[in-house]
C-alpha positions in Angstrom: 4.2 -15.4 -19.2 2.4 -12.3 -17.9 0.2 -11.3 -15.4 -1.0 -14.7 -14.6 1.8 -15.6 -14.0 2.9 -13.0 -12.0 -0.3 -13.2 -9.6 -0.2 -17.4 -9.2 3.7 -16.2 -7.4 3.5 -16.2 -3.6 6.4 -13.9 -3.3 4.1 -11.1 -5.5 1.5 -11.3 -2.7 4.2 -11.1 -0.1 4.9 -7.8 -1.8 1.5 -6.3 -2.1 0.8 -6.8 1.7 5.0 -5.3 2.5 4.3 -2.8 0.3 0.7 -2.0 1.4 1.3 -1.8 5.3 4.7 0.5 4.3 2.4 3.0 2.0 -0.5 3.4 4.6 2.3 3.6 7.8 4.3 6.6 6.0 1.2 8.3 4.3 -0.5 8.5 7.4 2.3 9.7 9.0 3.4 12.6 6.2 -0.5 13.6 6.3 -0.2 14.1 9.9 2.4 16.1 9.9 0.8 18.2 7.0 -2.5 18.3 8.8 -1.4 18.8 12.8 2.0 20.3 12.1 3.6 17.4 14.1 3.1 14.0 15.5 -0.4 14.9 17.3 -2.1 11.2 17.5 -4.7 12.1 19.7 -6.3 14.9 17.1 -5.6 12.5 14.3 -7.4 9.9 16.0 -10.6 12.3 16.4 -10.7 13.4 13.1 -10.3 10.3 11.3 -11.7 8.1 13.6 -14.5 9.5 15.9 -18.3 9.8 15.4 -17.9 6.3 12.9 -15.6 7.3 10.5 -13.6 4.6 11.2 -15.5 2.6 9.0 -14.7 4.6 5.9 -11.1 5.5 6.8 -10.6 1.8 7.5 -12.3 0.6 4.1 -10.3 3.6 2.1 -7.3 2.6 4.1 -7.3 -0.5 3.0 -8.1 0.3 -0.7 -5.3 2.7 -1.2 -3.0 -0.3 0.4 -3.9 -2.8 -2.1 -4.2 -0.5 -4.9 -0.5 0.6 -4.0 1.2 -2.7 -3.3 -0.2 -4.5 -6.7 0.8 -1.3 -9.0 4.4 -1.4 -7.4 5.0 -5.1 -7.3 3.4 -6.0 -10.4 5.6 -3.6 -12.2 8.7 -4.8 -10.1 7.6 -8.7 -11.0 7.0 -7.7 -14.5 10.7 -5.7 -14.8 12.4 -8.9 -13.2 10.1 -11.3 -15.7 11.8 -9.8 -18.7 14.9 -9.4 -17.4 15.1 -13.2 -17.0 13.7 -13.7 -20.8 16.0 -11.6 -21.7 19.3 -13.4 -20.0 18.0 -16.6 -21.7 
């Protein structure tokens, strides 16, 4: 019991990738709004993307997503884990 056996779980990598794609979809949306004070797609996409930056936003994109989904579903995989020890 633990975190290999959390990882070996299909259903935890399921939940990285959800999680992931749903972190990087509203972040980038919220740091939009913050940044072009609305929904401005075209400026967002110069800024982040012109010039090859895409590279790096891609890579940091991606990063942030994995880093994000494993913190959250490992901690709702491990909550879940001991609740089920405990019900034994």
């Amino acid at each position: 019991m633990g975190f290999k056996s959390i990882v070996a779980q299909k259903a935890f990598w399921k939940s990285v990738v959800y999680l992931g794609i749903g972190f990087v979809i509203i972040y980038n949306l919220v740091s939009m709004l913050f940044e072009y004070g609305g929904l401005n797609f075209d400026a967002f996409y110069q800024d982040k993307m012109a010039n090859g930056l895409w590279i790096r936003f891609t890579i940091a994109q991606i990063i942030s997503a994995l880093l994000y989904g494993l913190i959250l579903s490992y901690g709702q995989f491990r909550i879940r884990e001991k609740k089920e020890s405990r019900n034994k």
